[in-house]
VOLOBA-711500 format. One record per residue: residue in three letters; chain; x, y, z of N, C-alpha, C in turn. Coordinates in nm, 3 decimals. Each point is the difference from the previous one (the first is absolute). Layout:
<pts>
<pt 'ALA','A',<X,Y,Z>,<X,Y,Z>,<X,Y,Z>> ...
</pts>
This chain:
<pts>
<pt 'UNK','A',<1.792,-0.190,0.279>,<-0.087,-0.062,0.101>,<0.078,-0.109,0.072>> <pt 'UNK','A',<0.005,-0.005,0.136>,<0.058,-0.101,0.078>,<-0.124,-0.129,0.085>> <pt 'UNK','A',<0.068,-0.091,-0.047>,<-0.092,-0.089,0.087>,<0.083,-0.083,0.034>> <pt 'UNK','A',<-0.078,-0.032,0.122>,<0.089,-0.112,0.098>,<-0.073,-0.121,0.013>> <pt 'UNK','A',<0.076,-0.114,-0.007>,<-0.063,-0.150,0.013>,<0.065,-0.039,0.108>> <pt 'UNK','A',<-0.034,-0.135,0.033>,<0.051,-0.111,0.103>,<0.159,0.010,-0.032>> <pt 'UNK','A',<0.033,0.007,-0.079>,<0.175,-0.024,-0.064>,<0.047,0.172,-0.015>> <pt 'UNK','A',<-0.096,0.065,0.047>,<0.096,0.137,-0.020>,<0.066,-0.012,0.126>> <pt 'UNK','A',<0.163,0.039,0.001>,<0.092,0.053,0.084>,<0.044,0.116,0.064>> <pt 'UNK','A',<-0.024,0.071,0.021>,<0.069,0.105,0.094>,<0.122,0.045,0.074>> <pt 'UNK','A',<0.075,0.085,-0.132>,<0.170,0.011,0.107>,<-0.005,0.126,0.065>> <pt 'UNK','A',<0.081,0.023,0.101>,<0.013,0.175,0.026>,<0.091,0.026,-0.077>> <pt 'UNK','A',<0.022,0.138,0.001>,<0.089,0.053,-0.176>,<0.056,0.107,0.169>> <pt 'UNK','A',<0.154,-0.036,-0.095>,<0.100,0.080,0.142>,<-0.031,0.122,-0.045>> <pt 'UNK','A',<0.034,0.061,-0.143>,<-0.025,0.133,-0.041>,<-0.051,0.003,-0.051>> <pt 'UNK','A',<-0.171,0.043,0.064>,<-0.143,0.043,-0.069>,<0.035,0.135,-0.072>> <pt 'UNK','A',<-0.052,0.002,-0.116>,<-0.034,0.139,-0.084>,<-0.023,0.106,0.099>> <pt 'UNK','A',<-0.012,0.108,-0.003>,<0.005,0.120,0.055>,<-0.191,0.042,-0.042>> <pt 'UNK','A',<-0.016,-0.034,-0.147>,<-0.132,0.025,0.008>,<-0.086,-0.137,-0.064>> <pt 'UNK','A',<-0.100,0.016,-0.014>,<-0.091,-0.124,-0.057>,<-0.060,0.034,-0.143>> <pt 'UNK','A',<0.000,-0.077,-0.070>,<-0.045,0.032,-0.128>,<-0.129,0.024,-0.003>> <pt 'UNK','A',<-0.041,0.154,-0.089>,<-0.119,0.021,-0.029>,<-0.070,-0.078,-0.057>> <pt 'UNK','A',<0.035,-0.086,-0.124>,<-0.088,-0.095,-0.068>,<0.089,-0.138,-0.002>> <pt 'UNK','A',<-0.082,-0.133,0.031>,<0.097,-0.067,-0.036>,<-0.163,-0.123,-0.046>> <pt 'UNK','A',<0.099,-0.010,-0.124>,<-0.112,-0.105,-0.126>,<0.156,-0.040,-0.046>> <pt 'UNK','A',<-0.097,-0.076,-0.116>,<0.054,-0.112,-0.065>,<-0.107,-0.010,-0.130>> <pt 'UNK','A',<0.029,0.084,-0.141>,<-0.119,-0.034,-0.078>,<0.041,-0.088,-0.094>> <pt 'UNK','A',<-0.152,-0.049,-0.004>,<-0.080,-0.094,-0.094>,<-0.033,0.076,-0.170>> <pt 'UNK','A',<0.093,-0.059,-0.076>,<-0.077,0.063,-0.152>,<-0.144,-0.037,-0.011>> <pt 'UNK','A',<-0.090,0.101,-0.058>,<-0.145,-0.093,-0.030>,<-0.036,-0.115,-0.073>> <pt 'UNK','A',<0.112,-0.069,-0.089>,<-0.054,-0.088,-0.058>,<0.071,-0.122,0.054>> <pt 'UNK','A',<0.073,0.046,0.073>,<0.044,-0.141,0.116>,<-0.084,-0.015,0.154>> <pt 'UNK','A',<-0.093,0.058,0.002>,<-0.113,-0.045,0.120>,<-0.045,-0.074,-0.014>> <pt 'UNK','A',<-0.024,-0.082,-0.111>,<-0.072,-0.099,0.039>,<0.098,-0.123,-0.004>> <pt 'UNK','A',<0.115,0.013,-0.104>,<0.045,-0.164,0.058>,<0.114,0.030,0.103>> <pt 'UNK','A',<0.017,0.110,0.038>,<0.061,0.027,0.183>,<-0.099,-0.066,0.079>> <pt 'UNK','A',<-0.149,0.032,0.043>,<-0.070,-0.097,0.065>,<-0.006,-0.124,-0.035>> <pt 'UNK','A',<0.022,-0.069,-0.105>,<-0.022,-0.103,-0.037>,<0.083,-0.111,0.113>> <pt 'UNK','A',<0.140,0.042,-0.020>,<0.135,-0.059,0.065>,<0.005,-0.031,0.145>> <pt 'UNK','A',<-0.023,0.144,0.052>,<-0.063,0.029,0.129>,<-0.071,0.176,0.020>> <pt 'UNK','A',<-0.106,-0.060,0.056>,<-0.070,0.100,0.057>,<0.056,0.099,0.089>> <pt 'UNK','A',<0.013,0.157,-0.066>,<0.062,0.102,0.102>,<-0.091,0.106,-0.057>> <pt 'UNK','A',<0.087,0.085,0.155>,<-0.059,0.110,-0.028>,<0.064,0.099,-0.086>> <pt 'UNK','A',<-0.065,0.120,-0.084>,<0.080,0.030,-0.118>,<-0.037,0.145,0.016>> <pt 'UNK','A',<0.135,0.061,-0.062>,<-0.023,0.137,0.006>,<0.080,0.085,-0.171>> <pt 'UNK','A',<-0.111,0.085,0.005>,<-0.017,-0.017,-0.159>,<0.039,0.172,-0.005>> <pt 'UNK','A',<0.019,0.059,-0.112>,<0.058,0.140,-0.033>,<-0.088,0.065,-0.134>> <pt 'UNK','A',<-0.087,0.090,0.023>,<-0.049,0.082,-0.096>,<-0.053,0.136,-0.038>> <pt 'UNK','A',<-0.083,0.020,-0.105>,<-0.073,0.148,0.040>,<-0.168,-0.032,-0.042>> <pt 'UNK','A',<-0.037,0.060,0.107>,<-0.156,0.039,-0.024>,<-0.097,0.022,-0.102>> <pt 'UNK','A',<-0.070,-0.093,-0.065>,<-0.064,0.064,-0.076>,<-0.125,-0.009,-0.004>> <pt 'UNK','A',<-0.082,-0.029,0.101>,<-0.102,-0.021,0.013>,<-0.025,-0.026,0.158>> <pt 'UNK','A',<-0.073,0.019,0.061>,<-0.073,-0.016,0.148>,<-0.187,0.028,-0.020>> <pt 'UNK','A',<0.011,-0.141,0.043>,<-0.163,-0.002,-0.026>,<-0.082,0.046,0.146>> <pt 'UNK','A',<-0.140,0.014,-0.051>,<-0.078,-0.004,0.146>,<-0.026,-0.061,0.108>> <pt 'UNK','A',<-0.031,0.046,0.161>,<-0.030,-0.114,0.053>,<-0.093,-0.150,-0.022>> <pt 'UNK','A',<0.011,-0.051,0.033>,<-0.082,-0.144,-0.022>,<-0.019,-0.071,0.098>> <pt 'UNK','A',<-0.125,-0.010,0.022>,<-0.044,-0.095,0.104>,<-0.033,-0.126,-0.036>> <pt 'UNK','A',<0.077,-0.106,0.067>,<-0.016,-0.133,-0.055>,<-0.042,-0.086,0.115>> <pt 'UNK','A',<-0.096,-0.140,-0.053>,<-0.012,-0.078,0.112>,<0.079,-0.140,-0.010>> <pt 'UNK','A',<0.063,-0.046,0.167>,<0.103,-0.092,0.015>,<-0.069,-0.088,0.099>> <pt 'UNK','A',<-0.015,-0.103,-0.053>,<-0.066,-0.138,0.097>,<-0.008,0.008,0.085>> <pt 'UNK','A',<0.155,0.057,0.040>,<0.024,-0.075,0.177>,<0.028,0.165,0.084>> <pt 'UNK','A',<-0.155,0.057,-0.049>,<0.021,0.153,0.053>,<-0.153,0.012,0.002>> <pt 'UNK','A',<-0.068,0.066,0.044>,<-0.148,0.027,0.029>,<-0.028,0.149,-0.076>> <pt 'UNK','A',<0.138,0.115,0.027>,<-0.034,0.121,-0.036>,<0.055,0.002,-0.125>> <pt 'UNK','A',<0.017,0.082,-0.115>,<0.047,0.041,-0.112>,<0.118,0.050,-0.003>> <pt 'UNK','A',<0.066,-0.004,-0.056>,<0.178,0.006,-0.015>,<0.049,0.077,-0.082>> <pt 'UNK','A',<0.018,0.180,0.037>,<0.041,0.056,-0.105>,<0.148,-0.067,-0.059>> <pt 'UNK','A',<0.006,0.057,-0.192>,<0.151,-0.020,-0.028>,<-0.012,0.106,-0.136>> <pt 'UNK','A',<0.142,-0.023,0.024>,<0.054,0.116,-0.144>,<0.071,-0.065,-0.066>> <pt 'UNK','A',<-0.012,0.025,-0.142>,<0.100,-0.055,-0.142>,<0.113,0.112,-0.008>> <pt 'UNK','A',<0.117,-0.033,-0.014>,<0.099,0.081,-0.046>,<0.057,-0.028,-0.138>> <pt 'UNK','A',<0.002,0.044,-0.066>,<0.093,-0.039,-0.134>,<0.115,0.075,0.012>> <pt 'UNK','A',<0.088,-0.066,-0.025>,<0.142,0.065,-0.030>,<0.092,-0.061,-0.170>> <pt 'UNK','A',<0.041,0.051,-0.010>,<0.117,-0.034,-0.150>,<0.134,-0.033,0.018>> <pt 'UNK','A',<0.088,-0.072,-0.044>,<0.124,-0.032,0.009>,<0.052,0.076,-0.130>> <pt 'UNK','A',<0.124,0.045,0.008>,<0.084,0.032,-0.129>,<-0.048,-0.036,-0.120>> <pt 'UNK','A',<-0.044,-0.158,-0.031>,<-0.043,-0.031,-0.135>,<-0.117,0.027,0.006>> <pt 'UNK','A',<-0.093,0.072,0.009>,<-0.153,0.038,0.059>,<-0.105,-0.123,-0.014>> <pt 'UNK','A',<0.061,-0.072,0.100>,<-0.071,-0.114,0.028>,<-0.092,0.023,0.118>> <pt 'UNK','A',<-0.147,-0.035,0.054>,<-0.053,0.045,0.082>,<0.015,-0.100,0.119>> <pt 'UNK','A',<-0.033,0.071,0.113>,<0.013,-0.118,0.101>,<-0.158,0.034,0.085>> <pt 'UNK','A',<-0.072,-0.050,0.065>,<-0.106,0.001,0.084>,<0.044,-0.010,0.147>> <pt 'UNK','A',<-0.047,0.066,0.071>,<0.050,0.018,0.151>,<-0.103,0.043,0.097>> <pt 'UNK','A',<-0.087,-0.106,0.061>,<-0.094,0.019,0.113>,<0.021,-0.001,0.101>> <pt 'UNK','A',<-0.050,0.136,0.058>,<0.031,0.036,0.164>,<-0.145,-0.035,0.057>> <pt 'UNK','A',<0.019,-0.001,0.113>,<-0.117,-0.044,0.112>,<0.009,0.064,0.099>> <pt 'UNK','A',<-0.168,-0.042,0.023>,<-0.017,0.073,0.117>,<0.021,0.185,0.043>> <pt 'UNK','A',<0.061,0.014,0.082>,<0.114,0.145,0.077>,<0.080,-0.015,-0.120>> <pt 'UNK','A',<0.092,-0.042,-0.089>,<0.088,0.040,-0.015>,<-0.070,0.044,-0.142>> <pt 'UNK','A',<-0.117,-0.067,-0.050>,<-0.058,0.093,-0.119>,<-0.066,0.073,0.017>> <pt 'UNK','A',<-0.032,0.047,0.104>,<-0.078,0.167,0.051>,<0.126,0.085,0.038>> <pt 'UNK','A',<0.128,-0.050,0.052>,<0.084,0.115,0.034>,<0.123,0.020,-0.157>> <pt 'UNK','A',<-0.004,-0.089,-0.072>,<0.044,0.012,-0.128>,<-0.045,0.183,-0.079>> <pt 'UNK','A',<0.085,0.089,0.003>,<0.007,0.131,-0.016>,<0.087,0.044,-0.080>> <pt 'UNK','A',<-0.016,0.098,-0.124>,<0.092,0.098,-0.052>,<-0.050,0.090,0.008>> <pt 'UNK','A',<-0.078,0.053,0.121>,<-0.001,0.113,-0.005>,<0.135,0.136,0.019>> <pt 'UNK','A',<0.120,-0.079,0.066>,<0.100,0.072,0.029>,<0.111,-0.048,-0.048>> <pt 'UNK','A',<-0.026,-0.024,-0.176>,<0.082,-0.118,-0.058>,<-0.048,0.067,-0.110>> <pt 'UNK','A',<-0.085,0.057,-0.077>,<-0.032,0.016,-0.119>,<-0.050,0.109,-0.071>> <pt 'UNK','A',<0.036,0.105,-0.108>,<-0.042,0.084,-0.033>,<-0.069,0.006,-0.098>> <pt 'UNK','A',<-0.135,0.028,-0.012>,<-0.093,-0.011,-0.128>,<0.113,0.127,-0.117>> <pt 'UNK','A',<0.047,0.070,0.077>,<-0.021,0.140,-0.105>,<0.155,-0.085,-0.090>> <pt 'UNK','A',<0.108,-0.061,0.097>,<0.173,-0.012,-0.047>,<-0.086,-0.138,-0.107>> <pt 'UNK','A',<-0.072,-0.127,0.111>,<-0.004,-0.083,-0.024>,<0.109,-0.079,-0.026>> <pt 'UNK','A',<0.107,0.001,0.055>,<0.131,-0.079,0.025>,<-0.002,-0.169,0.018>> <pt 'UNK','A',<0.040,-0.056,-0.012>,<-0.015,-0.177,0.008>,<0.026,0.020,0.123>> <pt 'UNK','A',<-0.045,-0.133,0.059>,<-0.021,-0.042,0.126>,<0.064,-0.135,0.016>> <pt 'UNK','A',<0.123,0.008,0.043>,<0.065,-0.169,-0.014>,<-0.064,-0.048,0.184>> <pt 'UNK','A',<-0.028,-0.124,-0.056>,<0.018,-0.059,0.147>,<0.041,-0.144,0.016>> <pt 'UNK','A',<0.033,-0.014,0.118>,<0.130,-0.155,0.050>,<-0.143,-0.074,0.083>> <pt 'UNK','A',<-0.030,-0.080,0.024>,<-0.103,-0.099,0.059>,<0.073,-0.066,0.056>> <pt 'UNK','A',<0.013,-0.077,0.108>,<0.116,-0.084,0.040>,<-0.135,-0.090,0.128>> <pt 'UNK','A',<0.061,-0.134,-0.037>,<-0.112,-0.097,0.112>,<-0.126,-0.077,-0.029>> <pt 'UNK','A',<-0.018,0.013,-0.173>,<-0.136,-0.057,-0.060>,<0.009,-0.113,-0.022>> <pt 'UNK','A',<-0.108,-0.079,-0.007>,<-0.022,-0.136,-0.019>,<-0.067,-0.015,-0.148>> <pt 'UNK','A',<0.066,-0.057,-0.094>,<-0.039,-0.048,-0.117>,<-0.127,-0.075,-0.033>> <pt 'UNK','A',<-0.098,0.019,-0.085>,<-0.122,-0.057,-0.010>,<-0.033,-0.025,-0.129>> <pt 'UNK','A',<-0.088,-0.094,-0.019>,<0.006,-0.035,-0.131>,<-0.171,-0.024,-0.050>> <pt 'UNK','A',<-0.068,0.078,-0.037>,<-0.137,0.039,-0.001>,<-0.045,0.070,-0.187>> <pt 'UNK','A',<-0.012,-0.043,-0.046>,<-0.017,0.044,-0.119>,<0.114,0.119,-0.065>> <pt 'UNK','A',<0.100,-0.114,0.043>,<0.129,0.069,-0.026>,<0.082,0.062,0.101>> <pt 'UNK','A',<0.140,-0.001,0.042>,<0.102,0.051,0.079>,<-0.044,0.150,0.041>> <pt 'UNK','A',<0.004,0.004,0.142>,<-0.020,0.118,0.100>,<0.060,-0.057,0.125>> <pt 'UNK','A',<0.038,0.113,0.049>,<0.041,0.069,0.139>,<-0.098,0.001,0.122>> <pt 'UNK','A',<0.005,-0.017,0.114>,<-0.087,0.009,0.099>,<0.091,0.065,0.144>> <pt 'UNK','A',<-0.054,0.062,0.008>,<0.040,0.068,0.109>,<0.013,-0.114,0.125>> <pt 'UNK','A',<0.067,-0.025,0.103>,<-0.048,-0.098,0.113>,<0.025,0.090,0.146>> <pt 'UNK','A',<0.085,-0.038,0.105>,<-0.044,0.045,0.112>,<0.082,0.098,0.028>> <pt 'UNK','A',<0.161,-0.051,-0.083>,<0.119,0.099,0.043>,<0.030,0.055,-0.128>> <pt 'UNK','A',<-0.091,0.022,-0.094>,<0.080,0.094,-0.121>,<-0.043,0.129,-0.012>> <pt 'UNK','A',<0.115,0.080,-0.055>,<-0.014,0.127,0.029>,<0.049,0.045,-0.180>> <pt 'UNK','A',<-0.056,0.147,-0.006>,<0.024,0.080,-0.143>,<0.118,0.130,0.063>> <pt 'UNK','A',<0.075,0.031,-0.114>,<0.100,0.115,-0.005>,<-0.050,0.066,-0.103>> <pt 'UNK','A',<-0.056,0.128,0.001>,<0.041,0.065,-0.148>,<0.090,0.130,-0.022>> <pt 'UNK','A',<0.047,-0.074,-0.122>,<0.095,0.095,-0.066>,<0.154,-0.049,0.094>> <pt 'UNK','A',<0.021,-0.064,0.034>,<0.124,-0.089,0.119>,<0.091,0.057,-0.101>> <pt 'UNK','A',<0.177,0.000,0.122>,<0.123,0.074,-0.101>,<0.047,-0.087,-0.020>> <pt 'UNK','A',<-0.032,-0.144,-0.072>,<0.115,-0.102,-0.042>,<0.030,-0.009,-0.141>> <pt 'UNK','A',<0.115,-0.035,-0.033>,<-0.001,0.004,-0.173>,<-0.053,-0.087,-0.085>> <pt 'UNK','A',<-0.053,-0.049,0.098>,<-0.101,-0.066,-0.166>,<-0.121,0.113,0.029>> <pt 'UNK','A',<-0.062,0.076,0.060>,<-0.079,0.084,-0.040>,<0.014,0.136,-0.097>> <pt 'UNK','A',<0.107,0.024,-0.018>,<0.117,0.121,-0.081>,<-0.072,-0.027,-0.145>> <pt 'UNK','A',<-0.033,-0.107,-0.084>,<-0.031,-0.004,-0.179>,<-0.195,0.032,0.024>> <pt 'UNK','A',<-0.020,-0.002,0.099>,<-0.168,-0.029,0.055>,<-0.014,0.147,-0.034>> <pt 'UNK','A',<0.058,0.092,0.072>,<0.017,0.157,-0.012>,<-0.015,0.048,-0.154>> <pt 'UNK','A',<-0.001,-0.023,-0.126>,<0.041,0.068,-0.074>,<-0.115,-0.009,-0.105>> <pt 'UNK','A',<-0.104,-0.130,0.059>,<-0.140,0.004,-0.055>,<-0.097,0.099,0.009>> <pt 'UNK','A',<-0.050,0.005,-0.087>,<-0.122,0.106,0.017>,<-0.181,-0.142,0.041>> <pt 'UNK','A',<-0.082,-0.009,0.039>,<-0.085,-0.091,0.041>,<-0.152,0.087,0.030>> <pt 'UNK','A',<-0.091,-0.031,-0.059>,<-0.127,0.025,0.020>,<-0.064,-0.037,0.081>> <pt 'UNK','A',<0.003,0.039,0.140>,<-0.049,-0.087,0.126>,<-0.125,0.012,0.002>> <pt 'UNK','A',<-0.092,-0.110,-0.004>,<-0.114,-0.008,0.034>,<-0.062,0.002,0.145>> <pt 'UNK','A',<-0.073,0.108,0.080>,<0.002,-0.019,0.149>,<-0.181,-0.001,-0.028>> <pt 'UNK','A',<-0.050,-0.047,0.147>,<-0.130,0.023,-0.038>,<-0.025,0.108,0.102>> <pt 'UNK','A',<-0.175,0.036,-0.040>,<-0.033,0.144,0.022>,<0.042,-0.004,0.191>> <pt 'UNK','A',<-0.088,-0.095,0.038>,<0.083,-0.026,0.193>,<0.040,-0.060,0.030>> <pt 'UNK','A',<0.145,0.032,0.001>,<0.112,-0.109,0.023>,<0.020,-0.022,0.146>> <pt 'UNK','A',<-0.067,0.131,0.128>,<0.035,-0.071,0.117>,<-0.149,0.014,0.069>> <pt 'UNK','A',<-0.096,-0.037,-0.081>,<-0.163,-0.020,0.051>,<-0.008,-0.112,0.008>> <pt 'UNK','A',<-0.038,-0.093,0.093>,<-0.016,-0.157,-0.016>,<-0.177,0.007,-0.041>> <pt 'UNK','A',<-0.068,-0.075,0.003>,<-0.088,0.000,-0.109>,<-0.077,-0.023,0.159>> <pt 'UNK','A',<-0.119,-0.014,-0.010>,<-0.146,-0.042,0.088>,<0.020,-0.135,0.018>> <pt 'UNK','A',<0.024,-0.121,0.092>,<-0.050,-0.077,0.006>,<-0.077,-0.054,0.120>> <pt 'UNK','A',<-0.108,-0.074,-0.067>,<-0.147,-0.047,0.083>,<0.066,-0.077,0.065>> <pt 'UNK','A',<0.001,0.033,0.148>,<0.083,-0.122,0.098>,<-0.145,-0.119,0.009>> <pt 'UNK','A',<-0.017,-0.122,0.018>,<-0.066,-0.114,0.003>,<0.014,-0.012,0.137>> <pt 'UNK','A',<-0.125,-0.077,0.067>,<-0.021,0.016,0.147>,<0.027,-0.173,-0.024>> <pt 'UNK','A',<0.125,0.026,0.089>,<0.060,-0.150,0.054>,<-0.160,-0.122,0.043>> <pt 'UNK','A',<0.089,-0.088,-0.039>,<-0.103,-0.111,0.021>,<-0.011,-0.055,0.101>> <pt 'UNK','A',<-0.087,-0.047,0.090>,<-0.013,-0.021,0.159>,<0.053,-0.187,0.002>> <pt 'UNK','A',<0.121,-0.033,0.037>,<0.027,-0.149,-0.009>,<-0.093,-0.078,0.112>> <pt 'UNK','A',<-0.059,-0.082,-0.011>,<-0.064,-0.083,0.123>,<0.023,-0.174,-0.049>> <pt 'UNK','A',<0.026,-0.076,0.081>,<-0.025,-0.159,0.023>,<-0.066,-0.073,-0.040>> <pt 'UNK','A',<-0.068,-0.121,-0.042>,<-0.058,-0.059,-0.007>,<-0.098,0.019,0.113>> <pt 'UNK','A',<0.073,-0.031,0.091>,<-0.128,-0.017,0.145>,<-0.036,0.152,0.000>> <pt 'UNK','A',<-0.002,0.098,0.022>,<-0.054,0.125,-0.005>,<-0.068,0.059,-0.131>> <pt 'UNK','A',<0.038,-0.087,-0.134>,<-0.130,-0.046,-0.095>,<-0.126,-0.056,0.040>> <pt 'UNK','A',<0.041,-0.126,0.101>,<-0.101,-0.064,0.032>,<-0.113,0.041,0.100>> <pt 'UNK','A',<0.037,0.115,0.062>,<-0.061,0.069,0.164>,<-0.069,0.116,-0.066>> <pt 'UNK','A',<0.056,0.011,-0.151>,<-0.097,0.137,-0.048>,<-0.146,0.005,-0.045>> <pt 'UNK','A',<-0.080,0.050,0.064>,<-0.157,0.026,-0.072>,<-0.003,0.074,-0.106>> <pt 'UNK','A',<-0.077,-0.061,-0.096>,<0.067,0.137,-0.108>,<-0.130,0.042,0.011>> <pt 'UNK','A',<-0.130,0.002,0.095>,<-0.095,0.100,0.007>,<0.023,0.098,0.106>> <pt 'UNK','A',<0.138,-0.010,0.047>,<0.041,0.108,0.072>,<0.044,0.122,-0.087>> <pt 'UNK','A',<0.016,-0.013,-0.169>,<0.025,0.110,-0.086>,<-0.054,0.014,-0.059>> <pt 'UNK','A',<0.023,0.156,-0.054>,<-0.161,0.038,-0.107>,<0.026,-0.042,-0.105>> <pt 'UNK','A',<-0.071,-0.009,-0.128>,<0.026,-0.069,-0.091>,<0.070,0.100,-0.120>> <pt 'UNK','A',<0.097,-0.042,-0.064>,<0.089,0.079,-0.057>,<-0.069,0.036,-0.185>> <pt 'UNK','A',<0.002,-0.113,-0.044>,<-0.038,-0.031,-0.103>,<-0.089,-0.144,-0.030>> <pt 'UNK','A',<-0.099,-0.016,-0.062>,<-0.076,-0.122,-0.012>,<0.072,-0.061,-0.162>> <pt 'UNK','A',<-0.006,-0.137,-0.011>,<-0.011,-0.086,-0.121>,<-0.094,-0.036,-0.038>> <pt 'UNK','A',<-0.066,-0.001,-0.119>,<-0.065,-0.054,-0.128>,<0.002,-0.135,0.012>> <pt 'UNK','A',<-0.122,-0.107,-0.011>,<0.076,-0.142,-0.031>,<-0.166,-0.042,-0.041>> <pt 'UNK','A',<0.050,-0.102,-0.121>,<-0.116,-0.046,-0.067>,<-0.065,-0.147,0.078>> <pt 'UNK','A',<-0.180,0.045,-0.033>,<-0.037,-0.103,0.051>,<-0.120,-0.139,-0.051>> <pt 'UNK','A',<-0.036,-0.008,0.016>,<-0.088,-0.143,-0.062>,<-0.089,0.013,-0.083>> <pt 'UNK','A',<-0.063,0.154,0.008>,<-0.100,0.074,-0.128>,<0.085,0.143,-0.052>> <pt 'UNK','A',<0.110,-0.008,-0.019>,<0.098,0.075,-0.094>,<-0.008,0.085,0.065>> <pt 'UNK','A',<-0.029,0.050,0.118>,<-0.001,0.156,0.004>,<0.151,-0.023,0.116>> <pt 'UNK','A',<0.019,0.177,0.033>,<0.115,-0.002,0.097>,<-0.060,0.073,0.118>> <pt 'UNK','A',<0.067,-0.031,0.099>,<-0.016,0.021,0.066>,<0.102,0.042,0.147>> <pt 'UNK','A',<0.006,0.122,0.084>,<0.118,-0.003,0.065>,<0.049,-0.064,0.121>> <pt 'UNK','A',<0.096,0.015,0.024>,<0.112,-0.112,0.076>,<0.013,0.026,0.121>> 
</pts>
């Protein structure tokens, strides 16, 4: 993953490569994510195989009105340590093995993540952000010892169905002063309140 700051430089290179590299990361072991963020905060790109992909999930986010699909990824490192990896949005509805995976071979599924932002939520996970992208099965050699596992992939029954969600009818913003200009016997009445009164009984609102 490349990122550029205020202090990144820029040279021209007299003799550019002929081609551009298919993958270019920099990985993170899993049990150094968290005090890699600690030091400084980057973005991290991590190396594994599949063993789990959960269902869609619709979640709600404060500073959003509609519901926010996302997907869990689990993946394993060499020492079969697990890692958690949430995609969002598009990129957890277009998240696919359909042309990646054979129920009948059932072959491992390595994949390279490159561009995630580290999170720390009832334990170390992965988050997808704006520029990270997945490889699977990539030809670099650290993926070569990934190959020789056998892995019980857990997929769920619809992996590219996004689920139903009830869109919520946006809320109408108005002013103070256009609070103040409103009749509210200009609307029908939605629902009444209950409220107690001086001989116990109730009565509505």
């Amino acid at each position: 993953m490349v990122q550029f700051t205020l202090h990144t430089i820029v040279k021209h290179v007299i003799n550019p490569p002929t081609v551009f590299p298919t993958y270019v990361y920099r990985l993170t072991p899993f049990d150094q994510i968290e005090s890699n963020n600690q030091t400084k905060p980057n973005f991290l790109d991590v190396l594994g195989v599949i063993i789990y992909v959960h269902e869609l999930t619709p979640i709600h986010i404060q500073s959003q009105l509609t519901l926010v699909l996302t997907r869990n990824i689990i993946i394993e490192d060499l020492s079969y340590t697990p890692l958690k990896i949430t995609l969002w949005a598009n990129q957890a509805i277009s998240f696919s093995l359909h042309d990646v995976y054979d129920p009948n071979t059932k072959k491992t599924i390595v994949v390279l993540f490159v561009g995630c932002l580290p999170k720390f939520y009832k334990g170390v996970y992965l988050s997808g952000g704006s520029a990270y992208r997945w490889y699977f099965n990539p030809t670099i050699p650290e993926a070569e010892p990934y190959h020789t596992r056998t892995i019980a992939l857990q997929l769920p029954h619809a992996l590219n169905h996004p689920p139903t969600i009830e869109h919520k009818e946006a809320v109408e913003s108005k002013s103070l002063y256009d609070l103040i200009r409103i009749n509210p016997y200009d609307f029908p009445v939605v629902k009444k309140l209950l409220y107690p009164t001086n001989d116990g009984t109730t009565k509505p609102y």
